[in-house]
N, C-alpha and C positions, 0 to 999 in steps of 0.2 A: 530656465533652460540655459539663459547665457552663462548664471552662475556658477551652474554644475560643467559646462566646458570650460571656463575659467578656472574650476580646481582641479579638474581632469588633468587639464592643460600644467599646471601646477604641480600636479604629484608626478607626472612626467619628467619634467624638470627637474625636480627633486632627487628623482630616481637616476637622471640623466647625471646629473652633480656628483652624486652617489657613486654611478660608475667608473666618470673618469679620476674620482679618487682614491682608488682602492688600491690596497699596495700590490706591487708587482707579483708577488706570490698569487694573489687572487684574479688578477685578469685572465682571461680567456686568451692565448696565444695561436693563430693558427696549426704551430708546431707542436701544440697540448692540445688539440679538439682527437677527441678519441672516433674511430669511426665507431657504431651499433655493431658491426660485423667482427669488429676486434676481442669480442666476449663472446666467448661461447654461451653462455646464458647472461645478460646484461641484467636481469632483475633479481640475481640471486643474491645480492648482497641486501636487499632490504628483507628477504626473507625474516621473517622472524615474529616477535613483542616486541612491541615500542611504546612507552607511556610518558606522557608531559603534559606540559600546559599549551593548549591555543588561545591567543591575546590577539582581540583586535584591536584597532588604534580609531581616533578620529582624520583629517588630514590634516591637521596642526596638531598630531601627535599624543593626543588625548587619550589616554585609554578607556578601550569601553569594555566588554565583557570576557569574562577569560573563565575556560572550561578545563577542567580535568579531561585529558583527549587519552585513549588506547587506542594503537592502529596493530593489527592482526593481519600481518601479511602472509598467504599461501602459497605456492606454486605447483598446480596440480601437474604441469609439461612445464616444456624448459619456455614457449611460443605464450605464457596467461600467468597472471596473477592472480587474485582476487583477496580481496582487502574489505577488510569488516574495523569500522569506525565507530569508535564509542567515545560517546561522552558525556561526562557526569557534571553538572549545572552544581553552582553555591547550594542551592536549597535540596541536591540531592534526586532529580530529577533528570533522567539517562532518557538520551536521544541515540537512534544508531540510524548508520546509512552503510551502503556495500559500493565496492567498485570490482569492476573488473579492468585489468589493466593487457593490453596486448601487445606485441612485439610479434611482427612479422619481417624482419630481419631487415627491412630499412627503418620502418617508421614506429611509434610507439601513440597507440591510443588509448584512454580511460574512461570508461562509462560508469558514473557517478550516480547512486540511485539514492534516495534519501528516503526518511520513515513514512514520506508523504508521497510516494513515488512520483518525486519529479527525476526529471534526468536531465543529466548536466555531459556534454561528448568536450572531453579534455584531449587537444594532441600534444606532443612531447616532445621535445628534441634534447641529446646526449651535447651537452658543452664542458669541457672536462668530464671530473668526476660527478657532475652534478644535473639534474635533469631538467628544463626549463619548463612547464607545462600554461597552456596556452588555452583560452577560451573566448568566442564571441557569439550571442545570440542577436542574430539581427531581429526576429521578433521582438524581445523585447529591451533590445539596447544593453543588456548586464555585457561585463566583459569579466574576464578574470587572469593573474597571470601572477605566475608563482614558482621559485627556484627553489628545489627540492634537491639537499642535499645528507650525505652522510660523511661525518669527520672524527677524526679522533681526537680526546682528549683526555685528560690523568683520570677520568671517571670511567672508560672506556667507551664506545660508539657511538656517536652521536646523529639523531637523523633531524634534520634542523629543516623549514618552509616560512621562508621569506615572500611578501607578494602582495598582490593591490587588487582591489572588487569593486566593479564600478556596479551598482543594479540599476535596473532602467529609468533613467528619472534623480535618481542620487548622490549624492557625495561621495567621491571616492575612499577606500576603507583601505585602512592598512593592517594585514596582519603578519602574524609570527605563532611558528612551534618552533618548541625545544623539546624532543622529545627520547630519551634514555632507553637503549634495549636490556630488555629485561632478562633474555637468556643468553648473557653478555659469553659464555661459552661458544657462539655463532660466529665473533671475531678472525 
């Protein structure tokens, strides 16, 4: 137990390193924090196909398994999302889970269902362009936290998730998507 608050505590730091060195373009400035209310629909820009790779890491950086991920974002009102997650395993073996995402014009929440229906309640907050989302089960100790963002690059849009997963009892995980939209006309 002491060990996994020791790497907790760890990847924190890490991360804490991480932020005060970013270059200035990428800080978070009071005078860039966007309000939610400043968009008339804040989640239409992920509208769309997005296909890449999800990589998680160990916390000394070790890669451990990495999936062919499609995320299939909808919007059926300007106030929901809903988001269907695929993805395809080395051996060819597809796993899918759903989320529904809400925007009630302060706050943004995610209800995360997976093939085994557990559910996982993700809140959000808008930091820039980028969305922070945010998880802790005190049940069972897991935490999760992860910056989801979209940028451009000479490939055109890019929807990129940065982020740490503690599960209850565990070593903290670190993972990463890159993930390319496919009906880059959405731009």
């Amino acid at each position: 137990m002491i060990r996994v608050c020791l790497l907790a505590l760890l990847g924190l730091a890490v991360l804490a390193m991480v932020a005060r060195n970013l270059p200035e373009y990428l800080r978070s400035a009071p005078d860039r924090v966007l309000e939610w209310s400043a968009d008339a629909s804040p989640l239409d820009r992920w509208e769309g196909t997005w296909a890449g790779t999800f990589i998680t890491y160990g916390p000394d950086g070790t890669p451990g398994a990495a999936v062919r991920r499609t995320l299939r974002y909808a919007r059926p009102d300007a106030g929901r999302q809903l988001v269907t997650v695929t993805d395809e395993e080395a051996g060819g073996a597809t796993r899918e889970s759903r989320m529904e995402q809400t925007f009630d014009g302060t706050s943004l929440r995610s209800r995360r269902t997976s093939e085994d229906g557990t559910v996982a309640l993700l809140e959000g907050r808008r930091v820039g362009g980028a969305v922070i989302w945010h998880r802790k089960d005190p049940a069972t100790g897991a935490m999760e936290s992860f910056r989801e963002r979209i940028i451009s690059t000479s490939e055109g849009a890019m929807l990129t998730v940065d982020g740490v997963r503690v599960t209850g009892g565990g070593a903290p995980q670190l993972f990463e998507g890159r993930y390319h939209r496919l009906d880059q006309d959405r731009d």
